[in-house]
C-alpha positions as CSV (number, residue, x, y, z in Angstrom):
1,X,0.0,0.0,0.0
2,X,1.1,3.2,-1.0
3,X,1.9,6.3,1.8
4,X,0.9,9.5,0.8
5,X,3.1,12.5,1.5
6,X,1.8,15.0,4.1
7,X,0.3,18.0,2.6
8,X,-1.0,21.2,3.8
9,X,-3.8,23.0,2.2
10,X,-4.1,26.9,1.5
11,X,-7.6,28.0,0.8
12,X,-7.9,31.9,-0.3
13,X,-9.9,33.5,-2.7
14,X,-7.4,35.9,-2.9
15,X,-5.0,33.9,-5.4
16,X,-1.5,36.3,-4.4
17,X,-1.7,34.9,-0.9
18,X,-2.1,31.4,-1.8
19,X,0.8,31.8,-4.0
20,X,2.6,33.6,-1.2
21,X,1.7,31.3,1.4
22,X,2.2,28.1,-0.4
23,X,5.5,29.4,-1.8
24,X,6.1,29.9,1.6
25,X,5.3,26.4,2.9
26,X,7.6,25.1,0.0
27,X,10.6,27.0,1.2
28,X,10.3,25.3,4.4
29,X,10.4,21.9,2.9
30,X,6.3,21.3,3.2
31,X,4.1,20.0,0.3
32,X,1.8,22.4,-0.3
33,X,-1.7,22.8,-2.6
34,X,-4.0,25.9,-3.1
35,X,-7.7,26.3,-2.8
36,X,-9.5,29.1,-3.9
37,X,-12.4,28.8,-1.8
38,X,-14.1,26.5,0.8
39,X,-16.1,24.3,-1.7
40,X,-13.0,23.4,-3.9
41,X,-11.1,22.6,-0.8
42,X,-13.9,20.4,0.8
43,X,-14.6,18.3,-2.4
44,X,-10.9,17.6,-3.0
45,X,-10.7,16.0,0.6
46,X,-12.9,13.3,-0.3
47,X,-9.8,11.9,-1.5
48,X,-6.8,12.6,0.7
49,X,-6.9,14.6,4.0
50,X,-4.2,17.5,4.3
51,X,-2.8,17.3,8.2
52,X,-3.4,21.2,8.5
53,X,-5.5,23.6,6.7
54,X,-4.9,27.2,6.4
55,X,-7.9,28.9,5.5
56,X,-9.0,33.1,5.1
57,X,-11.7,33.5,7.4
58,X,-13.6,36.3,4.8
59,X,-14.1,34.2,1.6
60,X,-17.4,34.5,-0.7
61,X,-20.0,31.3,-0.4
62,X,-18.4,29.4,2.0
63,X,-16.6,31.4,4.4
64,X,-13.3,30.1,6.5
65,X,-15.3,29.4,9.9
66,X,-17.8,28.0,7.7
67,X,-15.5,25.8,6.3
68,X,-13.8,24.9,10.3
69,X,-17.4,23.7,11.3
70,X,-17.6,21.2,8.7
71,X,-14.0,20.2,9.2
72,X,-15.2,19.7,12.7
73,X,-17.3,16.9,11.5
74,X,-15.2,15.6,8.5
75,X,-12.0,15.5,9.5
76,X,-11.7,16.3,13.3
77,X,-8.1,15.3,13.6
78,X,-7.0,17.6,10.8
79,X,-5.4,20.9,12.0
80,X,-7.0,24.4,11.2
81,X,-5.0,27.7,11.0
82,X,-6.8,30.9,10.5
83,X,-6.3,33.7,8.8
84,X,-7.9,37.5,8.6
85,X,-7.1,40.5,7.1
86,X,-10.1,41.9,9.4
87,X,-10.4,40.6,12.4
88,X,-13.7,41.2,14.0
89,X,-14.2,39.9,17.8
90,X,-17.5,37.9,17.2
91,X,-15.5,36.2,14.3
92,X,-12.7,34.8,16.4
93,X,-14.5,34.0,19.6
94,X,-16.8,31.8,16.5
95,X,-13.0,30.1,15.5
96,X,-11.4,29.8,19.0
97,X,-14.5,27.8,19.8
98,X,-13.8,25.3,17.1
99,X,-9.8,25.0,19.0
100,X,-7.9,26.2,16.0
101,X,-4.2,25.8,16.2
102,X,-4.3,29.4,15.4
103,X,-6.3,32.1,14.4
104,X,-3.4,35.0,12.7
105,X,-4.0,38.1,11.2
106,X,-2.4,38.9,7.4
107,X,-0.2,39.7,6.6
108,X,0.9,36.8,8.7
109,X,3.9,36.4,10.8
110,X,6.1,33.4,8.8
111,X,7.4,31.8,12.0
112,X,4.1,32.2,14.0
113,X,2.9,30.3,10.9
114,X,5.5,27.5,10.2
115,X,5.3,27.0,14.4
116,X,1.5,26.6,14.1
117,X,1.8,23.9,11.4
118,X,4.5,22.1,13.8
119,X,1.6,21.1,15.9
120,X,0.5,19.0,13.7
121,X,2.7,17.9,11.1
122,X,4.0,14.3,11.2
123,X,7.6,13.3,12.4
124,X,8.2,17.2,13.3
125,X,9.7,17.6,9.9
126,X,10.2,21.4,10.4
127,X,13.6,22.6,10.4
């Protein structure tokens, strides 16, 4: 039987970021795909789970903590970073409910980042 790779998942409508972020992710020696929005991102799962998500809270149709809840149900053990260029307190009381490994505002922090996904990516294969 075949092992998949771990892979982390960028979901953004706003297609710079994702570049940015996944380009990012890649420099550190992760695999790395883009989303650009919620649905995309959930269908593609069906097939292979990521081991952490990074998802923009403010996306059209389904929005990020739209996207958490269901993750809550799908895949419960996959780890959920979130992102906002607007923070609003109602919003992240909403995603700290859900226990996020982190809820960061863009432009995000690289290390704050990269140290989130080190919760949850196997072997600890961040340098």
């Amino acid at each position: 039987m075949e092992t998949k790779s771990p892979w982390i998942a960028v979901v953004d409508d706003d297609a710079a970021i994702c570049r940015a972020l996944v380009r990012l992710l890649r420099s550190a020696g992760l695999s790395a795909r883009a989303f650009p929005g919620g649905a995309a991102f959930l269908q593609a799962i069906s097939e292979q789970h990521p081991c952490c998500v990074i998802l923009d809270v403010h996306m059209p149709e389904l929005t990020g903590l739209d996207v958490q809840a269901r993750l809550a149900t799908l895949a419960p053990e996959m780890g959920v970073i979130l992102i906002s260029g607007h923070p609003k307190p109602q919003e992240q009381f909403r995603a700290l409910h859900q226990l996020p490994l982190a809820y960061l505002q863009k432009p995000v922090n690289d290390q704050l980042l990269l140290d989130a996904i080190a919760q949850v990516y196997p072997q600890g294969l961040l340098s």
